[in-house]
C-alpha positions, 0 to 999 in steps of 0.5 A: 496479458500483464496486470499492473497493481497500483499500491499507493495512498497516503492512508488520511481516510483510515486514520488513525490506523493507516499512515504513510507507510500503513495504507488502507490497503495492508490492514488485517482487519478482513476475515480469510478462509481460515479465519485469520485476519488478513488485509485487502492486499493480501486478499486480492493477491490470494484471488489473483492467484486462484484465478492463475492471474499471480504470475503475470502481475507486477506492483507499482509501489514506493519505497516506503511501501516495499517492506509491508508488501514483502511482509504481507504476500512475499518477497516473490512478488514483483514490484517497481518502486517509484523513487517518489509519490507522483500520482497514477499517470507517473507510475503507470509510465514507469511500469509501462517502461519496465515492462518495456525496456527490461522485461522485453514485453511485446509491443501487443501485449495488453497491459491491464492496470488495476488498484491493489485493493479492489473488494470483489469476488474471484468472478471479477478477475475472471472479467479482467481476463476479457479485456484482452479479447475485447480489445483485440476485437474493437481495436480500441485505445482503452478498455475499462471495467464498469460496475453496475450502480448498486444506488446512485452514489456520489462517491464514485465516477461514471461511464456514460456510454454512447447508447443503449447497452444491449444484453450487457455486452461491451459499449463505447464509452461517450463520456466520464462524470467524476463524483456527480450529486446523488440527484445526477447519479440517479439520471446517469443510472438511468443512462445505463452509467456504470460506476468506474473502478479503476481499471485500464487496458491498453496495448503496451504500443499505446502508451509507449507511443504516449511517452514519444508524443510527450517527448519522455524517454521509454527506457526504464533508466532513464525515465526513473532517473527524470521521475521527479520532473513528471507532471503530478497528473493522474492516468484518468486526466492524462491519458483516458480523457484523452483516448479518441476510442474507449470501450467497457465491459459491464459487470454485475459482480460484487464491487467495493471500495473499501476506502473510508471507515464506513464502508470498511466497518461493514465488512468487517466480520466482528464488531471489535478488534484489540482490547476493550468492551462495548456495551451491549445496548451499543447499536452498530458500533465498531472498536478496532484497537491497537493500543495496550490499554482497553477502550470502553465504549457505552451506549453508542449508535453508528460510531467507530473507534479507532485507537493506534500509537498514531491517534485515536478516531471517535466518529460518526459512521456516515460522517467518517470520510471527512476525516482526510480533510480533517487532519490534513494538517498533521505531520508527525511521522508514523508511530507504528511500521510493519516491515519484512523482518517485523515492527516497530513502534515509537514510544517517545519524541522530544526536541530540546533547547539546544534543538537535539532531538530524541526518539525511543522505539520498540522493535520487535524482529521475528525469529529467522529474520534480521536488520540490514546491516547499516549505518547512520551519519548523523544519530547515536543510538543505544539498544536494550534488548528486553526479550530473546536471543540473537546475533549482532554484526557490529563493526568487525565482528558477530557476536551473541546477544539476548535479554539484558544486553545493552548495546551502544552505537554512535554515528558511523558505527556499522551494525545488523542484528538477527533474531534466533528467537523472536526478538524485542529491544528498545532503540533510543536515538539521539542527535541533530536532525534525526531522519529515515533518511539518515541511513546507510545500507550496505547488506540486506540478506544476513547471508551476505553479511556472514560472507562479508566477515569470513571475507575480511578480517572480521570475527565471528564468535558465536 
């Protein structure tokens, strides 16, 4: 069996904490073993490693979501990047092709896809590790996991199966109803309705036959290089609703979707993250801070506060899903990122009359870790390294730097930097246009780097 993670999201339901880039599922805001906060990614991966299941996985992600994976499980962990957000059914095409064309997969191979943020215990994996019996048993287009309904919620989707489930053995599945009223709900469960979570197998054959029938090619290539062309169309409605012969496997197991502040803040093992105080006479309220200014919260009922460079979130527990509607309409970019080598937060944007813009960050690269070695096109930058000692590769050569140093870099100017000691400066940029996407990068590792100076006529004076 192959497992296939999807790491997607936009990150609107946790706002203001998670954004593009930080998505609900890389927040540290869970307890581990050690009592160190971890995130929902980093807790699965740590599960699917406790049940042997690790080394058959692959993350189906996008780019602006490499970095934080790298820097949260490791950058052992195998992922495919989607050159752009395209909903589940693209992604899963696109794995599904890698899996073909360039790992060599068998054609039998059952491929399990399941989202990279589930709240289950390990006993949940050990039931993803049936499905490929089960379909081997049935001869089945698909096998799902269905979760026994705890309530009749109306946040979640239901398999109906075609009769009564005996002894909680598989069933054929005769139909889906998405997100029905909590009244429905009730009738379903008592149809023995198990809550869908997400999870799909299938033999590789079966989607690969797929992508023939919609005329989409099968290699990896080739499909990533048409991956804007694909019908922005989730796995549920291109392909499951479409199965001739579906079957699931109950399970009674923990199961959460921890996607919306009320549900997050209910497995959170403290009331209170970051700076701050709640009053004593405060009943069932959450603070999770990431500013460097306390936040005061008195007297409050069934209320989380949020508060991060992106925004601050005062709401009402139940009332907090709406928050995705909500704010909608915003479209600055993320003011805070985790990447591999660190962070980074902005402090300042501004546009002027003559339409040049401004932006100043803090960046911090942790000891050992470096920048690429990049240039940008269109912006001038200028570095003012407040805290640490590090080495910066600068056009023709590599030199020392630390508190105090200024450094200037206009547009083309090639430039890395490493940290020997944790490392903190402040990045003003200016110009026309300023974007991610103004940036070109020529070498990752500081290895390559360090070769590409002692190979040309470069110094390094260290």
């Amino acid at each position: 069996m192959k497992l296939v993670l999807l790491s997607g999201g936009s990150g609107k339901r946790l706002w203001p904490l998670s954004n593009d880039t930080r998505s609900k599922q890389f927040l540290k805001v869970l307890e581990a073993e050690n009592t160190e906060r971890q995130s929902m990614v980093q807790r699965v991966w740590g599960q699917l490693e406790a049940v042997s299941l690790a080394d058959s996985a692959i993350i189906a992600t996008s780019k602006m979501q490499r970095d934080m994976i790298h820097s949260q499980i490791g950058t052992e962990a195998p992922l495919i990047i989607e050159p752009e957000r395209r909903d589940t059914f693209p992604a899963i095409a696109l794995a599904a092709s890698y899996l073909y064309s360039v790992d060599k997969v068998s054609l039998d191979e059952v491929i399990t896809v399941l989202p990279v943020d589930p709240y289950v215990d390990d006993a949940f994996f050990n039931k993803v590790k049936e499905l490929d019996q089960l379909l081997t048993n049935t001869n089945a287009d698909l096998a799902l996991i269905g979760v026994k309904p705890t309530y009749p919620s109306s946040k979640y989707g239901y398999l109906v199966p075609e009769s009564q489930v005996q002894d909680n053995q598989y069933f054929r599945v005769d139909h889906f109803t998405e997100k029905p009223s909590e009244e429905q709900a009730a009738l379903l469960m008592d149809k023995n309705a198990l809550w869908n979570c997400g999870v799909f197998a299938f033999r590789l054959s079966y989607l690969i036959e797929i992508l023939h029938q919609m005329k989409l090619p099968t290699q990896f290539d080739e499909l990533y290089s048409i991956y804007h062309t694909l019908p922005k169309i989730s796995f549920d409605y291109e392909v499951v609703e479409k199965a001739q012969h579906i079957v699931a496997l109950p399970y009674e197991g923990y199961w959460k979707d921890l996607g919306t502040w009320n549900t997050l803040t209910e497995e959170m093992v403290t009331t209170q993250i970051g700076k701050g105080i709640i009053s004593e006479d405060s009943i069932n309220t959450h603070l999770v801070n990431e500013l460097d200014i306390p936040v005061t919260v008195i007297g409050t009922r069934d209320i989380v506060v949020a508060a991060s460079p992106d925004g601050i979130l005062v709401s009402d527990k139940a009332s907090s899903p709406k928050i995705k509607e909500l704010i909608k309409s915003f479209d600055q970019p993320p003011m805070y990122e985790e990447r591999m080598w660190g962070w980074s937060r902005i402090l300042d944007y501004a546009t002027y009359e003559s339409s040049q813009e401004m932006v100043t960050k803090r960046i911090c690269i942790y000891a050992g870790k470096n920048s690429s070695y990049h240039y940008h096109h269109i912006r001038d930058e200028v570095w003012t390294v407040v805290r640490g000692e590090g080495e910066l590769a600068l056009d023709d050569r590599i030199t020392r730097v630390k508190a105090g140093d200024i450094i200037h870099l206009p547009a083309g100017k090639k430039h890395g930097i490493r940290a020997l000691t944790e490392l903190e400066f402040i990045e003003v940029q200016t110009g026309l246009g300023i974007s991610d996407e103004d940036f070109v990068r020529l070498y990752f590792t500081w290895e390559d780097v360090v070769t590409h100076f002692q190979h040309s006529k470069g110094k390094v004076i260290l």
